[in-house]
N, CA, C and O of each residue as an XYZ file, in Angstrom:
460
protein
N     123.398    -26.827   -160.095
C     124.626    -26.516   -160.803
C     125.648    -25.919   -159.852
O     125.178    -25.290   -158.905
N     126.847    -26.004   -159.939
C     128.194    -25.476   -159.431
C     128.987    -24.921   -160.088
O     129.509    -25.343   -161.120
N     129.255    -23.380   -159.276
C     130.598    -22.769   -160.804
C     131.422    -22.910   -159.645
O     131.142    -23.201   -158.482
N     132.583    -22.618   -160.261
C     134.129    -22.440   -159.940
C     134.831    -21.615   -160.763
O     135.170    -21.723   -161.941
N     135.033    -20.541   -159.713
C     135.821    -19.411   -160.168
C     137.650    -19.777   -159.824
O     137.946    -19.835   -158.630
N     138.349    -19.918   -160.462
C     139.831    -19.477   -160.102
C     140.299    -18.029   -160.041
O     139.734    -17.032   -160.489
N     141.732    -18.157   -159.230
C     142.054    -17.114   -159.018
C     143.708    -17.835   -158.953
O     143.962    -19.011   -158.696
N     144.768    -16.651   -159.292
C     145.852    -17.014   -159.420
C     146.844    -17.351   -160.637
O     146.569    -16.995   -161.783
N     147.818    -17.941   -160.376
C     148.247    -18.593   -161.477
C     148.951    -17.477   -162.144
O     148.736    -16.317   -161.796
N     149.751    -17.762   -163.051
C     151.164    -17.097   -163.931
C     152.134    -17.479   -164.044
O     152.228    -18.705   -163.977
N     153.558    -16.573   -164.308
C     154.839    -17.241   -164.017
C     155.466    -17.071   -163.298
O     155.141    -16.182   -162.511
N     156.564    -17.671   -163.106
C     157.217    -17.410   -162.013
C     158.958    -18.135   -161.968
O     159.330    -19.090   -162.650
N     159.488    -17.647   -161.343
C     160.851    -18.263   -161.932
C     160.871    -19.741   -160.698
O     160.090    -19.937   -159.767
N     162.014    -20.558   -161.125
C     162.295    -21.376   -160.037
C     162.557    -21.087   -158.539
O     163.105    -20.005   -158.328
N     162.366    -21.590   -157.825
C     162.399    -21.368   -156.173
C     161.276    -20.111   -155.544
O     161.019    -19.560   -154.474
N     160.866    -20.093   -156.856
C     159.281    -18.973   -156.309
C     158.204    -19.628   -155.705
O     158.127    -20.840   -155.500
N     157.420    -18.821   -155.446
C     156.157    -19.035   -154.249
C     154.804    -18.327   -155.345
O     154.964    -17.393   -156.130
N     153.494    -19.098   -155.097
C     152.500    -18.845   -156.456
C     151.683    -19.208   -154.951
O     151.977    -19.902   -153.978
N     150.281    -18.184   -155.395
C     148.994    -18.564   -154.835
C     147.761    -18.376   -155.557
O     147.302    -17.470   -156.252
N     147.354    -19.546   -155.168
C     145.880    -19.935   -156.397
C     144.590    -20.026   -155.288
O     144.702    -20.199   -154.074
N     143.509    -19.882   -155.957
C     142.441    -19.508   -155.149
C     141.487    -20.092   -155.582
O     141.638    -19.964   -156.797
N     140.358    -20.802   -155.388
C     138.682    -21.095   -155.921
C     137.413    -20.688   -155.520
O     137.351    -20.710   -154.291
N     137.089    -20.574   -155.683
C     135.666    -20.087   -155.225
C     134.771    -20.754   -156.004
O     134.686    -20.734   -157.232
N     133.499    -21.893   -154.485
C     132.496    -22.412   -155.405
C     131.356    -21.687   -155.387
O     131.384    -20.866   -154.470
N     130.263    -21.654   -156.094
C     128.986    -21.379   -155.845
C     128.556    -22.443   -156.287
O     129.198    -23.317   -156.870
N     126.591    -22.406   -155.835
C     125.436    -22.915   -156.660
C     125.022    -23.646   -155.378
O     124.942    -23.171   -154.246
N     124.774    -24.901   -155.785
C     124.101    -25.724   -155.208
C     125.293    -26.645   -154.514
O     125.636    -27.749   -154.939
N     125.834    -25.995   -153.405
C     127.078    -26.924   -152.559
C     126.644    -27.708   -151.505
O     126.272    -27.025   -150.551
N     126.572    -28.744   -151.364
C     126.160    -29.759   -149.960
C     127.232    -29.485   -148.754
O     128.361    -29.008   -148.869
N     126.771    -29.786   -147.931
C     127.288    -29.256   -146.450
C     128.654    -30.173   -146.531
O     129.676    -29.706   -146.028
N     128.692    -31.597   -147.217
C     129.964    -32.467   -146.731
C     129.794    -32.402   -148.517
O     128.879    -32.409   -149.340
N     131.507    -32.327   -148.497
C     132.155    -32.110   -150.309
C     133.275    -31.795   -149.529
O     133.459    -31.319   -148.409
N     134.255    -32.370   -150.833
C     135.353    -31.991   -150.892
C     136.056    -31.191   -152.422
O     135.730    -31.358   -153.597
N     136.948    -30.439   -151.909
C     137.355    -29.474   -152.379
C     138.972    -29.187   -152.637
O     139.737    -29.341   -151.686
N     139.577    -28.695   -154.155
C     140.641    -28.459   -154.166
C     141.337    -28.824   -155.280
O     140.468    -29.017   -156.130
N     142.663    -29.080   -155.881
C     143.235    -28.964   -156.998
C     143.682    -29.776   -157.718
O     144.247    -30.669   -157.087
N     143.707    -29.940   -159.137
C     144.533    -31.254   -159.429
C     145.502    -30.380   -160.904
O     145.303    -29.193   -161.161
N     146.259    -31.038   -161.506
C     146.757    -30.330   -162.326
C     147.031    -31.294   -163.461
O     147.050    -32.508   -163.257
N     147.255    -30.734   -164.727
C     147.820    -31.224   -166.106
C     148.683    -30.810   -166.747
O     148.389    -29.820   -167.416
N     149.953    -31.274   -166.849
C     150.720    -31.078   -167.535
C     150.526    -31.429   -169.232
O     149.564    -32.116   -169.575
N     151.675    -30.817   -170.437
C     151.204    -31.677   -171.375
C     151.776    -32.479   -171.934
O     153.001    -32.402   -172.028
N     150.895    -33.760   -172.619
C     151.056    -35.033   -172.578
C     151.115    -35.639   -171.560
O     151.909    -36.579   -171.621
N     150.421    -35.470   -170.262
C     150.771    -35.986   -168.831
C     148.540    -36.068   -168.659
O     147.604    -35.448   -169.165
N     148.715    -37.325   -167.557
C     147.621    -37.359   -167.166
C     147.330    -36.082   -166.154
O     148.172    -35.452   -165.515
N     146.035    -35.898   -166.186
C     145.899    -35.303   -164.844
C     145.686    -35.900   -163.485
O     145.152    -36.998   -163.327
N     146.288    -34.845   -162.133
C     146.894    -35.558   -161.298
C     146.039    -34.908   -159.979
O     145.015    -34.227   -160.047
N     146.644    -35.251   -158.980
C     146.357    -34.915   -157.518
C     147.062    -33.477   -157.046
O     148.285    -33.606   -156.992
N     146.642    -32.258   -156.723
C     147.379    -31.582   -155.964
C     147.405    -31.471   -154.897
O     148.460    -31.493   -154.263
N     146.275    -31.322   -154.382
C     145.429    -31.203   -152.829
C     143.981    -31.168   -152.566
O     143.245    -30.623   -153.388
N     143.660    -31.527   -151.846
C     142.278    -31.747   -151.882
C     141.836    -31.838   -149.688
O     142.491    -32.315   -148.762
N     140.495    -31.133   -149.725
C     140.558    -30.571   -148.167
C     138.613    -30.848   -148.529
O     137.731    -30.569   -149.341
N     138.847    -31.522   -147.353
C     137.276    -32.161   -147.181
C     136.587    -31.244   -145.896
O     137.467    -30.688   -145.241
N     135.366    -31.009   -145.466
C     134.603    -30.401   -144.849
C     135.182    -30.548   -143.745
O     135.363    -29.585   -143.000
N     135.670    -32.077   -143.370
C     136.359    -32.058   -141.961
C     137.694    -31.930   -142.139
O     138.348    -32.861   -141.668
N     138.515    -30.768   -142.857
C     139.453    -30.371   -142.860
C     140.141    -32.127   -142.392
O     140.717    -32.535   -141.383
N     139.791    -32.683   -143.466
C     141.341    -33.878   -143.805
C     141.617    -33.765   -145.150
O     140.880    -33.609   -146.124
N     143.055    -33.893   -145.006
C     143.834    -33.421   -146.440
C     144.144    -33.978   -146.857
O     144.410    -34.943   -146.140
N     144.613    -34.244   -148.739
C     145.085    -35.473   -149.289
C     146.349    -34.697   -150.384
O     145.897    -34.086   -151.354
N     147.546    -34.730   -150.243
C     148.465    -34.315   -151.160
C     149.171    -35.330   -152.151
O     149.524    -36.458   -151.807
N     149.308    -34.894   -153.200
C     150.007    -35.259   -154.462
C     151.457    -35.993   -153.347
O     151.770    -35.474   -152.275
N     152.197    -37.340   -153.970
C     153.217    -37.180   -153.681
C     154.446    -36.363   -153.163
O     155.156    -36.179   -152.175
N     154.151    -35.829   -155.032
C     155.763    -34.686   -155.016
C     155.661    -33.980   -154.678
O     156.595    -33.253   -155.014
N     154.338    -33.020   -153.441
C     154.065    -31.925   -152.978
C     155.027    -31.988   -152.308
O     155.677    -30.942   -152.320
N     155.566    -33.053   -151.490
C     156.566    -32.874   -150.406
C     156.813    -31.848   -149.687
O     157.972    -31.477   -149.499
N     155.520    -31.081   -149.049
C     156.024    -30.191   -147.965
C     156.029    -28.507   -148.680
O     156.290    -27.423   -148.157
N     155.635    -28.858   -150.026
C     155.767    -27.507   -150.970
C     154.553    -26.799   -150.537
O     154.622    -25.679   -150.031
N     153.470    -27.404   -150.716
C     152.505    -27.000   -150.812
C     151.105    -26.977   -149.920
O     150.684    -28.102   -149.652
N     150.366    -25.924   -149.447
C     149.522    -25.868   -148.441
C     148.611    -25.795   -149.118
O     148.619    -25.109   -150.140
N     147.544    -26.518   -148.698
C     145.592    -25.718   -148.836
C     145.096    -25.635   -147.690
O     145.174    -26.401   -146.729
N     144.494    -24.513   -147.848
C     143.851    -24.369   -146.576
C     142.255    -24.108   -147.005
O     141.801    -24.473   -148.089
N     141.578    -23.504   -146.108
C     139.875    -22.923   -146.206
C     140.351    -21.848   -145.984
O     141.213    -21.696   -145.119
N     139.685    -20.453   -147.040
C     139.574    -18.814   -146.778
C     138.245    -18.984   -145.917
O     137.428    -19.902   -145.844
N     138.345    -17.759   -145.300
C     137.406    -17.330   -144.238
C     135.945    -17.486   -145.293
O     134.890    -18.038   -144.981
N     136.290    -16.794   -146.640
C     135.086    -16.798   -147.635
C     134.339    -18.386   -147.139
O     134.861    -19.298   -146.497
N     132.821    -18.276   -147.764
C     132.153    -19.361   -147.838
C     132.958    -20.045   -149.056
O     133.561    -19.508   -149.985
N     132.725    -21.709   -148.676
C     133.386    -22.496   -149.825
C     134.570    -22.137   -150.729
O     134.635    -22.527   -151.895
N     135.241    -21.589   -150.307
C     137.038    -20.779   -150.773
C     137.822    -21.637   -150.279
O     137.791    -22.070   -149.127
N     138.803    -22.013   -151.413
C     140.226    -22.721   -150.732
C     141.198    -22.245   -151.082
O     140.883    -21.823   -152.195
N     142.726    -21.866   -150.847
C     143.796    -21.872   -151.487
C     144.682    -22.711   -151.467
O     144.780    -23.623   -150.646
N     145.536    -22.437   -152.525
C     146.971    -23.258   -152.472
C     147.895    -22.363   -153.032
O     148.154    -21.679   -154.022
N     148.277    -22.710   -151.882
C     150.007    -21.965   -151.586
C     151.104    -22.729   -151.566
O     151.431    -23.578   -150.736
N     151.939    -22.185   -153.045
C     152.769    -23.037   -153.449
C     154.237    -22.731   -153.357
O     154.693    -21.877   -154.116
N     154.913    -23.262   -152.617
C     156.327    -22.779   -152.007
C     157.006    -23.181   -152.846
O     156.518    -24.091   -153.515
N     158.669    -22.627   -153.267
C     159.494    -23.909   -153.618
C     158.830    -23.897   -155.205
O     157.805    -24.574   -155.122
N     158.945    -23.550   -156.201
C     158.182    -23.912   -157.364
C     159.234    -24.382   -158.133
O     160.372    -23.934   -157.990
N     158.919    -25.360   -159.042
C     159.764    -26.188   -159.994
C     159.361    -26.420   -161.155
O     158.184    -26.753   -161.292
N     160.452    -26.281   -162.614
C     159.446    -26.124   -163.739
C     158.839    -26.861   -163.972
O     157.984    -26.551   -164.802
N     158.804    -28.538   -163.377
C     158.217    -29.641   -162.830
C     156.965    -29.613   -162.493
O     156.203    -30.576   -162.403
N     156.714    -28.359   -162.280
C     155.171    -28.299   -161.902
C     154.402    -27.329   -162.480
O     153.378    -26.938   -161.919
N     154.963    -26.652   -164.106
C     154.462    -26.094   -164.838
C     153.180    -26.860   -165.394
O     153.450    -28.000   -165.769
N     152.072    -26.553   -165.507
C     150.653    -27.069   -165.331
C     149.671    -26.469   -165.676
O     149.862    -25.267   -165.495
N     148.167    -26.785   -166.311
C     147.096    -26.062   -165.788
C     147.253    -26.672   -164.775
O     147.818    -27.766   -164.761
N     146.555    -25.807   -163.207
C     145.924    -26.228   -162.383
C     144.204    -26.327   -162.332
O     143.668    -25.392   -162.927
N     143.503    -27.067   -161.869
C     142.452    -26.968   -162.054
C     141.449    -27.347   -160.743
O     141.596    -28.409   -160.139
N     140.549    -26.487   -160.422
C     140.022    -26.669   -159.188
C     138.597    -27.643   -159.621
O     137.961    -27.893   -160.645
N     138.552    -27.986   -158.225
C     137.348    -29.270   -158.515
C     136.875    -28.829   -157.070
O     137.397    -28.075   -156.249
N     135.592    -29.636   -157.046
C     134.312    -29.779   -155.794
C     134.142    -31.480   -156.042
O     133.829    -31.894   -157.158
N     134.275    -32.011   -155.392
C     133.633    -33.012   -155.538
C     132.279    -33.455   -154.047
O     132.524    -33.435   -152.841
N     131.064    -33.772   -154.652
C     129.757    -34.141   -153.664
C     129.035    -34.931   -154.346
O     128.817    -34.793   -155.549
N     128.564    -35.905   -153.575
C     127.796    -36.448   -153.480
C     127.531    -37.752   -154.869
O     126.566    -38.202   -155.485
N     128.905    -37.942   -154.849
C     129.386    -38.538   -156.580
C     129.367    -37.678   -157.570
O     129.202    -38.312   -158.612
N     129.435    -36.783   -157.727
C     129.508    -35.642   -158.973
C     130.891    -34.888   -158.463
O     130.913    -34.557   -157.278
N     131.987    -34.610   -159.241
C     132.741    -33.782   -159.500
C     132.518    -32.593   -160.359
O     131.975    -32.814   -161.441
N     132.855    -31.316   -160.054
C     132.457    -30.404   -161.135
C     134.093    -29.856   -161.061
O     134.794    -30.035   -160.065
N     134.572    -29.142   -162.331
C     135.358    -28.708   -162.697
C     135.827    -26.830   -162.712
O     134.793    -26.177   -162.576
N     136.363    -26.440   -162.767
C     136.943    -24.783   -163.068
C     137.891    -25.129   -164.306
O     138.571    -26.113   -164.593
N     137.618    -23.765   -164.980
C     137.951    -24.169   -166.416
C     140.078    -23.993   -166.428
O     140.828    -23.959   -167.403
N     140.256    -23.956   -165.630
C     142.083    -23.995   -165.421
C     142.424    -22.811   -165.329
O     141.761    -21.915   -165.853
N     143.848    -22.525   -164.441
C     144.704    -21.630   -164.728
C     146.150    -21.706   -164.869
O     146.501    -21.923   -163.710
N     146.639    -21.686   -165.200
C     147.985    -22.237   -166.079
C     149.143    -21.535   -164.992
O     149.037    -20.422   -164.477
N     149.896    -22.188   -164.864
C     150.975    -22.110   -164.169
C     152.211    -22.032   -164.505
O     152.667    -23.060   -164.003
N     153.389    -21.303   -165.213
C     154.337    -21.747   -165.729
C     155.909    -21.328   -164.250
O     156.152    -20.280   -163.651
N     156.393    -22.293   -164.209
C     157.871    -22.263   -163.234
C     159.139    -21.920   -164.882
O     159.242    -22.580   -165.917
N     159.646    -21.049   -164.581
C     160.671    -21.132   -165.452
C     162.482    -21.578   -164.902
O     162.884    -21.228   -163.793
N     163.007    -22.043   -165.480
C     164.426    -22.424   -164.574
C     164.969    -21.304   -164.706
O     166.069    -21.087   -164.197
């Protein structure tokens, strides 16, 4: 089994800066990838960032430069650091692990940008 803890998330007005956090435990394999996707509502859920063991990264389109993940020093910890915020990207965010064909989920943390 795998939990996922979040960390982060709230409001924030337009042109603000938000940092979100995960933390996995349990049973993590050495190669997984790791990191965020989000849902708006009535919107599918999407891509935010995502950072694989060999630190290669995959961003959402409209991140355009907004947004960083990196690895915390912690075991299996990532953040995203979100520059530039737009109510455009009012969201749960939601952290994921994905290994070994299994994705596991974190239960969201909601994000609101206000104009």
């Amino acid at each position: 089994q795998v939990q996922l803890v979040e960390s982060g998330g709230g409001s924030v007005e337009a042109g603000g800066s938000m940092r979100l956090s995960c933390q996995a435990s349990g049973d993590i394999y050495s190669i997984h990838v790791m990191g965020w996707y989000r849902q708006a509502p009535q919107k599918q859920r999407e891509l935010v960032a995502v950072i694989s063991t060999a630190d290669n990264i995959n961003y959402g389109g409209y991140v355009q430069g907004r947004f960083t993940i990196s690895r915390a020093d912690a075991k299996y910890t990532v953040n995203l650091q979100m520059n530039n915020l737009q109510p455009d990207d009012t969201a749960v965010y939601y952290c994921t692990i994905i290994q070994q064909g299994n994705d596991f989920w974190g239960p969201g943390t909601q994000v609101t940008v206000s104009s």
